[in-house]
C-alpha positions in Angstrom: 51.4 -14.6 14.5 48.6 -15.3 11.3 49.6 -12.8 9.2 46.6 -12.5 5.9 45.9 -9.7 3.3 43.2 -7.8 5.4 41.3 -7.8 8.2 38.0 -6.7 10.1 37.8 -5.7 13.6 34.1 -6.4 14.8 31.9 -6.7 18.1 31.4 -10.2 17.2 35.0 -10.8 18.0 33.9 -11.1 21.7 31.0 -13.0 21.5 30.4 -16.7 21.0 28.4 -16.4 17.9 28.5 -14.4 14.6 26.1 -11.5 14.6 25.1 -7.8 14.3 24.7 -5.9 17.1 22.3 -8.0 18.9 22.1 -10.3 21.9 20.9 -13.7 22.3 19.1 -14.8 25.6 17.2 -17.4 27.3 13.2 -16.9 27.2 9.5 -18.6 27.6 8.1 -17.2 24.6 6.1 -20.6 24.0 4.1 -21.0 27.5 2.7 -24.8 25.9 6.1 -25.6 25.3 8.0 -26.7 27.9 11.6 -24.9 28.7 12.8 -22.0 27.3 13.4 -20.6 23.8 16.6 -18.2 22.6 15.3 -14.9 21.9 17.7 -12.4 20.0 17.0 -8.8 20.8 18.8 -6.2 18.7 19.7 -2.8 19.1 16.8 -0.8 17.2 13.2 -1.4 17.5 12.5 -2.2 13.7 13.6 -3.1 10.3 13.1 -1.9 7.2 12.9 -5.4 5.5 10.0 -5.0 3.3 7.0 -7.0 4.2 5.1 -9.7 2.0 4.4 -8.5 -1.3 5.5 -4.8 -0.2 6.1 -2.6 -3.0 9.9 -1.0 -2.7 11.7 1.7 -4.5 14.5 0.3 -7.0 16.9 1.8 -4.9 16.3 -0.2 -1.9 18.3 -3.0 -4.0 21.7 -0.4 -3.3 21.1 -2.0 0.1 20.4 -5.2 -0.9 17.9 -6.2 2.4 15.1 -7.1 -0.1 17.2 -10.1 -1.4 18.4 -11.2 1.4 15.2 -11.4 3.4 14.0 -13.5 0.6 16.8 -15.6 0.0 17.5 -16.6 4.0 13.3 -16.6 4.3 13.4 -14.2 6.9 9.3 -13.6 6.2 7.8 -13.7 9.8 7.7 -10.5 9.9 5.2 -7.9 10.2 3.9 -4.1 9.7 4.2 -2.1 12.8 1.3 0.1 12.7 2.0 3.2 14.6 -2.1 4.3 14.1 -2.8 1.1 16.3 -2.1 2.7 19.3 -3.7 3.7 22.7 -3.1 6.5 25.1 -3.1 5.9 28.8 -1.8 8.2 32.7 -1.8 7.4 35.5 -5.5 6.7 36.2 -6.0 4.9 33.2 -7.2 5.4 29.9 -7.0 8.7 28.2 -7.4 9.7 25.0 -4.6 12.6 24.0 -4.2 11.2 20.5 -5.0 14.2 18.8 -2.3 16.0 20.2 -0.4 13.8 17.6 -2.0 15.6 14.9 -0.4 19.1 16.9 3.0 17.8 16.6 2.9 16.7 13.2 2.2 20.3 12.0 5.3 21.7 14.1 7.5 18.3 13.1 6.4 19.5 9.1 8.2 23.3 9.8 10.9 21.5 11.6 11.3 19.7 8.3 10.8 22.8 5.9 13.2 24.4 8.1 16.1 21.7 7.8 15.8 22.3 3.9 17.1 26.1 4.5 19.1 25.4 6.8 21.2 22.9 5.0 20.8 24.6 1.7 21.6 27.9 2.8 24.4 27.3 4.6 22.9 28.0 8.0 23.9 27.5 11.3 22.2 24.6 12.6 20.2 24.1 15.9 18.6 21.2 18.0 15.5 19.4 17.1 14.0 20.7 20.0 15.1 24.6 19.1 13.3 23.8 15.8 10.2 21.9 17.2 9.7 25.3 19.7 10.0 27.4 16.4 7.3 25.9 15.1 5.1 26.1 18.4 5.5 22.9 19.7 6.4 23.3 23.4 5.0 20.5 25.5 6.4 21.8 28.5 5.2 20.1 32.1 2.1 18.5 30.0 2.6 14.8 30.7 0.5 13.9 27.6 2.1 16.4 25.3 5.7 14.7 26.5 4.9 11.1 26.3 4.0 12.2 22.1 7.1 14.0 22.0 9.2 11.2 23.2 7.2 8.9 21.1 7.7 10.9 17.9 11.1 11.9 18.6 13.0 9.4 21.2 11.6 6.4 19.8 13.1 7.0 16.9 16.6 8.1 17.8 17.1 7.1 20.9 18.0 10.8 22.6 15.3 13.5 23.1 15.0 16.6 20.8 17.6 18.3 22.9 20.4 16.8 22.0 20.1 15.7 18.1 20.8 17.9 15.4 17.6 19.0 13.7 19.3 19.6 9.9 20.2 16.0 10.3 17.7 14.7 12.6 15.6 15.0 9.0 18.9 14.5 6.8 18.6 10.9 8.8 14.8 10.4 8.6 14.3 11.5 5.0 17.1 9.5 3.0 15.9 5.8 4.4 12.1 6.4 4.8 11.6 8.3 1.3 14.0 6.9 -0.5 13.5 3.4 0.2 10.8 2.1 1.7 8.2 4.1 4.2 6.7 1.0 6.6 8.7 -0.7 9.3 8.7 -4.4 9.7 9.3 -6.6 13.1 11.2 -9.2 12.4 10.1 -12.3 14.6 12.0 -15.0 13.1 12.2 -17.9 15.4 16.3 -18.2 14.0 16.8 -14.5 14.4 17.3 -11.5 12.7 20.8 -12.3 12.1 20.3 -15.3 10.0 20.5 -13.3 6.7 23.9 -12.4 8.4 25.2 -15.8 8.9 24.3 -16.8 5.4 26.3 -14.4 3.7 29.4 -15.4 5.9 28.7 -18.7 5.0 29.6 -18.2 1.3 33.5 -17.8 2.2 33.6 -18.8 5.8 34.4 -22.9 6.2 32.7 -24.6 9.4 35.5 -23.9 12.2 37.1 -21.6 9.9 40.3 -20.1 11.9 40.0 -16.3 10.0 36.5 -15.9 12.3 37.9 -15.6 15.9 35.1 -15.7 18.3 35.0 -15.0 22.3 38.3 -12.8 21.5 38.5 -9.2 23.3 40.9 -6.6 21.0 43.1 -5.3 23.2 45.2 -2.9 20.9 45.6 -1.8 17.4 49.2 -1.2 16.1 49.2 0.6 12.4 52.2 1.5 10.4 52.9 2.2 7.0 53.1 -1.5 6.1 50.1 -2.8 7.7 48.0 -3.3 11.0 48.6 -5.5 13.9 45.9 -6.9 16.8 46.9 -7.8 19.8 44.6 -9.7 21.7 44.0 -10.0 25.6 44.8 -13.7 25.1 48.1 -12.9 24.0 47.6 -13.7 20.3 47.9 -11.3 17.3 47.1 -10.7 13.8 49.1 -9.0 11.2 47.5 -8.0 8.0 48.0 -5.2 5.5 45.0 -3.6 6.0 42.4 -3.6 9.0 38.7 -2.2 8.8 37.3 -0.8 12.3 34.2 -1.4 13.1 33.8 -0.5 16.9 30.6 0.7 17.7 31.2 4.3 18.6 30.6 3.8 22.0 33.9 1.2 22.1 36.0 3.6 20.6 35.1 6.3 22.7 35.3 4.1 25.9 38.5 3.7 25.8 38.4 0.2 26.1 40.9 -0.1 23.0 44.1 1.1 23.0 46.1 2.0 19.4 49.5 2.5 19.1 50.8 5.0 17.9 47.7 7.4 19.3 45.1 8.7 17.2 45.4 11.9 15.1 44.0 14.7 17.2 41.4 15.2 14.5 40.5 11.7 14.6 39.6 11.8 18.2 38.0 15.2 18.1 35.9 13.1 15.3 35.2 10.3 17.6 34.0 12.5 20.7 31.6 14.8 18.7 29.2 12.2 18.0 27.1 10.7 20.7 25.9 7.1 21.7 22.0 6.3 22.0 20.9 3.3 24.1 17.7 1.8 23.6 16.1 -0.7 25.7 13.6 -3.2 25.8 12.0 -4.7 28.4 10.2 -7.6 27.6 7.5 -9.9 29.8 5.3 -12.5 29.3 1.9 -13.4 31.1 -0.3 -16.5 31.1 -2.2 -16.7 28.1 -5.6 -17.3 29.2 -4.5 -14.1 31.6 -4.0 -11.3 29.1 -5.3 -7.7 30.6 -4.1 -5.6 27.5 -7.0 -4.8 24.3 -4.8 -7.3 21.4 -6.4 -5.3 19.1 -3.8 -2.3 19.4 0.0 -3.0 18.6 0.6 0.1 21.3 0.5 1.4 24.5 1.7 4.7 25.5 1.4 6.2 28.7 2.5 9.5 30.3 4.0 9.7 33.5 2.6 12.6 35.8 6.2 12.9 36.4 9.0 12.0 34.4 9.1 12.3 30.7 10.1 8.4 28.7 9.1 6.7 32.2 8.0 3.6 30.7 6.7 5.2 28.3 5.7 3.1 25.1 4.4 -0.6 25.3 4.5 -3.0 22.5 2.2 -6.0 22.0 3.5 -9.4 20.4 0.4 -11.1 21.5 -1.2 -9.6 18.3 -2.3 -10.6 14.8 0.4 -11.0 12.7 2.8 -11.6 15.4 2.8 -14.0 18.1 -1.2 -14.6 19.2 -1.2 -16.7 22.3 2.5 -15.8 23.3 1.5 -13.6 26.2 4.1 -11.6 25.4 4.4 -7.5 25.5 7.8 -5.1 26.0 8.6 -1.9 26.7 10.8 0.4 25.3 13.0 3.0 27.5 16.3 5.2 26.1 19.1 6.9 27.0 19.3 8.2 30.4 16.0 5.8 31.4 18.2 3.3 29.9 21.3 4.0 32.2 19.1 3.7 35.1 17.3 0.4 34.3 20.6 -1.2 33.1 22.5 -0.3 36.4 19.7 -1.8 38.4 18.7 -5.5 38.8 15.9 -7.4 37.3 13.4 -7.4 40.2 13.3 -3.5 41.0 12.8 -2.9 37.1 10.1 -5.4 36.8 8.1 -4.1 40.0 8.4 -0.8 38.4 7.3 -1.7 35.0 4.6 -4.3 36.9 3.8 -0.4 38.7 3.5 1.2 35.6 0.6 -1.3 33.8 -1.3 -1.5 37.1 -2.0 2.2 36.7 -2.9 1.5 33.1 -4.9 -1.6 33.3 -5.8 -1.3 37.2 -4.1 -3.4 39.7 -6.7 -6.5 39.9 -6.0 -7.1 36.4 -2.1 -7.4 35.9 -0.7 -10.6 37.0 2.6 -11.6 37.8 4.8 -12.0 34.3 6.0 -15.8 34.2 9.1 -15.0 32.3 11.1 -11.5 32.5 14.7 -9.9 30.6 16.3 -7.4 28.9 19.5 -6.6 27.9 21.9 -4.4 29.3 23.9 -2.1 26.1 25.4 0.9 28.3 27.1 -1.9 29.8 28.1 -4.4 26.8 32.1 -4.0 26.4 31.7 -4.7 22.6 28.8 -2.3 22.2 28.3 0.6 25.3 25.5 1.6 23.5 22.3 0.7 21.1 23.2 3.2 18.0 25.1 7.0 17.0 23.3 10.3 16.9 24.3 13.9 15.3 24.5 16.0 18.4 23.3 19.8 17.3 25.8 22.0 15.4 27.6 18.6 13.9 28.8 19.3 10.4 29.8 16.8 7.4 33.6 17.7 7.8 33.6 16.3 11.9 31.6 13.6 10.6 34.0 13.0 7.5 36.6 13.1 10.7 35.2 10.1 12.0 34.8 8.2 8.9 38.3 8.6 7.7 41.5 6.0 7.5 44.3 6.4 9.5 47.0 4.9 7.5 46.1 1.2 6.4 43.4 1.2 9.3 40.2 1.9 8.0 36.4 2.4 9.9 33.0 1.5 9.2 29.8 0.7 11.0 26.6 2.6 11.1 28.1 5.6 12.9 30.5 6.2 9.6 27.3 6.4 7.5 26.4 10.3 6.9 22.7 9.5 5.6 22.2 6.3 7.1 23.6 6.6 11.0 22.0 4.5 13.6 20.6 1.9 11.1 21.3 -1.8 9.6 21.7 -0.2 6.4 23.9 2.4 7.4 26.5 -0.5 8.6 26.1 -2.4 5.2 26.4 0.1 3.0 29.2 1.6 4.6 30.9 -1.7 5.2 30.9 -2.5 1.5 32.2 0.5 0.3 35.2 0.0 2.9 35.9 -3.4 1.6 35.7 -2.4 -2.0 38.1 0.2 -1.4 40.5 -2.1 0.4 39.9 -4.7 -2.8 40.9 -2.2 -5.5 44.2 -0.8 -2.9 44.8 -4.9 -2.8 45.1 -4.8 -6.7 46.7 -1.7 -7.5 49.1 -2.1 -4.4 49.3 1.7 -3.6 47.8 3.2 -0.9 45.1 6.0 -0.8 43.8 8.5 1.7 40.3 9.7 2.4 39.9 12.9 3.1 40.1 14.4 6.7 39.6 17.9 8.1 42.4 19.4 10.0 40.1 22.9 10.4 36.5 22.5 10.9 34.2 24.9 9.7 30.8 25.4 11.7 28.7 24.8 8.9 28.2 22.4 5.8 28.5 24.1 2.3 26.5 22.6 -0.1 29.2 21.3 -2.4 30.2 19.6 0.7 27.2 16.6 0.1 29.4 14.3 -1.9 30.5 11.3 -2.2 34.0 12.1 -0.6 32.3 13.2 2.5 30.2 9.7 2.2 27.0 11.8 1.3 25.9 9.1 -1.3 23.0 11.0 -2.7 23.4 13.8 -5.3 21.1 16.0 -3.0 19.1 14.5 -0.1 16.0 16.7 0.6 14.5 20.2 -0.3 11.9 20.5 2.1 10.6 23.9 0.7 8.4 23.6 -2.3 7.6 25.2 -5.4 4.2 27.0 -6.4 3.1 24.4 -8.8 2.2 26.3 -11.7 0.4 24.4 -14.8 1.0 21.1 -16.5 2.6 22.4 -19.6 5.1 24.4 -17.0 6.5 21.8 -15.4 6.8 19.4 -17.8 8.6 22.1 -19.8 10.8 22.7 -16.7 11.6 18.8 -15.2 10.8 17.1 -18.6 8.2 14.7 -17.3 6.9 12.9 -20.4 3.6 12.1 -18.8 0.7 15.0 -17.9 -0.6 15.3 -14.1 -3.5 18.0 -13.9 -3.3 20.8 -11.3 -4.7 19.1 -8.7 -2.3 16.4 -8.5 0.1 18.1 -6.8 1.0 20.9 -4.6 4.6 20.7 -4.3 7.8 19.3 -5.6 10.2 17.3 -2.8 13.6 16.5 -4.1 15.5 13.3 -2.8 18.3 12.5 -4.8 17.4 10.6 -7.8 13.6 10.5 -7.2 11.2 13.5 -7.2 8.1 13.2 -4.9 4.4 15.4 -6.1 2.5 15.5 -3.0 -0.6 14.9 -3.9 -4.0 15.6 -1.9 -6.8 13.8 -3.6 -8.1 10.9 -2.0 -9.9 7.3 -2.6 -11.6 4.5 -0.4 -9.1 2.5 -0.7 -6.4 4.9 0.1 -8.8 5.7 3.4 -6.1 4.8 5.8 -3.2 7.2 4.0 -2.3 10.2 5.0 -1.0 11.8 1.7 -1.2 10.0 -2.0 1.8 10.9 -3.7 3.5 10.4 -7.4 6.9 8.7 -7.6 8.9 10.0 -10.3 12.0 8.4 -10.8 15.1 9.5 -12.5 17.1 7.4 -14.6 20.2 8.2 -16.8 21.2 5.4 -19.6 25.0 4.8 -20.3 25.0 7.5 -23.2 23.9 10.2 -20.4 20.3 10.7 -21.8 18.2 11.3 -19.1 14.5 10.5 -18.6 11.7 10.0 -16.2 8.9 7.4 -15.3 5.9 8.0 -12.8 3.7 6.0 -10.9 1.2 6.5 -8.5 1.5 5.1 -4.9 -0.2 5.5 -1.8 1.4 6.0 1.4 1.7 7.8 4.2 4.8 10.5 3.7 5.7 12.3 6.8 6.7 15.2 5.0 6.5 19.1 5.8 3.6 21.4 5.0 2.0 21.4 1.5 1.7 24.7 -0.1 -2.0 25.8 -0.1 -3.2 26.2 -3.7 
């Protein structure tokens, strides 16, 4: 039995290569090169690796993806423009874009509302409760559905229905505010893992015997002196401490077994969150045969009817990406998901091939000369893409989750409050497990994080702290302020820089950084929604406390500004 100071239970244990959540697969993305070429597919649609010469927040570096993605090289990589897109039904193409414009208004209330709702204390709702609210009720409208699943199920892989709408935003807010607003596809030929493998490489030796790969966990054993594996291989692992990090679907799957059973709480904590799946579809064409305007990086359609059938197509064939490749997917989630990953590849590719004939027109699509996709529902080491907040879901269940049992501890994206369903989420909550582990290792004396025998059905405000894994001081006040004059709020946030009345029209908290929406406009700002003013907050070692601004552009998808 190896026997060692800690260890880390992780999906890669039963795979043949060390990874994130992601899959690596056979596929022609080169149709001039003969044979095929690995592809890794991953379990969310983008990054948020900056691109080239992107201007981040400082705090993005609490994550650390900035450095990385420059010191593995990870730069092909580019902006996904969600403007670049074009709207098709069943007879073709149709222009319902503005209807974007409709549910950005309601989504801006929905946000507003998520800020009272969280610091007031109140009960919260489903997205789709507050996107109704706010008169947004696509109802049998095909067009009106296919933007609400792209707005809302592209993001988080389950529809309005069944996500929380407090933190739906909570979710949104702290990783596309705080850090950087842009996603980047990652289309690195070695795969978006490679940052991954570099870091193991600075402790892990070639062949090192601590990384056990193509090994399935069978059961976890804890006590009060350490943690055992067992292993359906028959071999084990002793160590003093353990870190968990199961997807939640595993661990709600059943597929592992612990001994002695978990808590009651820590169950209850595991079966109140829920498991997206997001999948895409990808297919190639001739080059010289491409039927889809390169121009636009998407392609949504609405289905007459069934809402997210096939809904959004994605263009690599595109500049910036992979010109010439042929290559387009398309995204489905949840149940779509279910029903595309229980069937084989033919029916889903006549169905898809179905789908961009009624686009394009059927004389124009030609048969794909290379087809896959991956199958999460059904991946014993993931069942699933990424966790969601159902509606009503509170910091203390999720604090439930997050929390040791004994020397066994959890991580992953899931256990992140802010961050859940993202890369980031799974670093940062990682680290913060290991560091804990390090400093019990040196002290040699055991602590507990705090779990919730009686839940409470709502989150208090004093609850957003760091023992709860709430790593910003305060995450979002979506309501604003009137603005007042100059001279009254410097006097009241101590800015030591003027801004004239008409820079803003309201104040949006997020943590350490302060946002003034801002409404003026320039030419080369054309393509921005809103023009805002960073200013960020910084506190020196002797506690004095002071503020620098900037102006940026960018597009903030932020609630309604107050009318002056």
């Amino acid at each position: 039995m190896p026997s060692g100071v800690s260890g880390l239970l992780h999906s890669f244990l039963a795979q043949s290569y060390f990874s994130i959540r992601s899959l690596r697969r056979s596929f022609r993305a080169r149709p001039d090169v003969p044979g095929d070429a690995p592809i890794q597919v991953s379990t969310c649609s983008e990054d948020l690796l900056p691109g080239p010469g992107q201007e981040v927040q400082p705090d993005q570096y609490v994550c650390q993806t900035r450095p990385f993605s420059e010191l593995y090289g990870l730069t092909d990589r580019s902006y996904s423009d969600y403007d670049s897109i074009e709207t098709f039904n069943e007879t073709g193409t149709v222009d319902f874009t503005s209807l974007l414009d409709e549910y950005e208004d309601a989504y801006a209330t929905l946000e507003q509302d998520a800020g009272y709702i969280l610091t007031q204390n109140l009960q919260d709702r489903s997205a789709r409760a507050g996107l109704s609210l706010a008169g947004w009720k696509p109802g049998r409208n095909a067009a009106a559905q296919a933007i609400d699943w792209w707005e809302f199920d592209f993001e988080y892989s389950v529809p309005p229905e069944q996500s929380s709408q407090e933190f739906a935003v909570v979710n949104y807010n702290t990783t596309f505010y705080q850090w950087s607003n842009e996603n980047n596809f990652v289309f690195d030929e070695r795969g978006f893992n490679t940052f991954v493998k570099g870091e193991a490489g600075t402790f892990l030796r070639d062949q090192d015997p601590r990384l056990l790969l193509n090994t399935i966990v069978a059961n976890v054993s804890y006590d009060d002196s350490g943690v055992t594996i067992h292993n359906e291989d028959g071999s084990c692992v002793r160590a003093d401490y353990a870190i968990c990090t199961f997807s939640l679907g595993v661990l709600q799957s059943d597929a592992i077994t612990f001994q002695p059973e978990l808590p009651s709480w820590k169950q209850t904590g595991i079966e109140t969150f829920s498991m997206g799946t997001y999948t895409k579809i990808f297919l190639q064409f001739p080059p010289d045969q491409i039927f889809w305007n390169t121009s636009y990086q998407f392609f949504l359609y609405a289905d007459p009817k069934e809402r997210g059938y096939y809904p959004i197509f994605q263009s690599l064939d595109a500049e910036g990406f992979l010109p010439g490749s042929g290559i387009i997917f398309v995204t489905v989630v949840q149940s779509q998901s279910y029903v595309v990953e229980s069937q084989d590849d033919q029916i889903t590719k006549d169905q898809v091939l179905a789908v961009l004939r009624n686009m394009f027109g059927p004389e124009n699509v030609p048969e794909p000369i290379a087809f896959m996709y991956p199958r999460w529902s059904l991946e014993p080491w993931a069942y699933g893409s990424y966790s969601n907040w159902p509606p009503g879901t509170t910091l203390e269940m999720h604090q439930n989750l997050r929390a040791n049992v004994g020397r066994l501890y959890f991580a992953g994206e899931a256990t992140s409050a802010q961050y859940f369903g993202f890369l980031h989420g799974a670093w940062v909550e990682g680290r913060a497990v290991g560091e804990k582990i390090a400093g019990l290792i040196k002290r040699s004396n055991q602590t507990k994080e705090v779990h919730y025998e009686n839940l409470h059905g709502t989150t208090l405000e004093e609850e957003y702290n760091i023992t709860n894994g709430f790593i910003l001081e305060s995450t979002f006040l979506t309501y604003g302020f009137e603005s007042g004059t100059t001279k009254e709020l410097r006097s009241i946030y101590d800015l030591p820089f003027d801004l004239s009345e008409e820079d803003f029209t309201r104040v949006k908290f997020l943590g350490k950084i302060y946002y003034w929406i801002t409404s003026d406009r320039t030419d080369d700002e054309a393509l921005m929604e809103e023009n805002y003013v960073v200013i960020e907050k910084k506190v020196d070692a002797n506690g004095t406390t002071t503020l620098g601004g900037s102006r940026k552009g960018g597009k903030a998808k932020c609630c309604e500004l107050i009318d002056k």
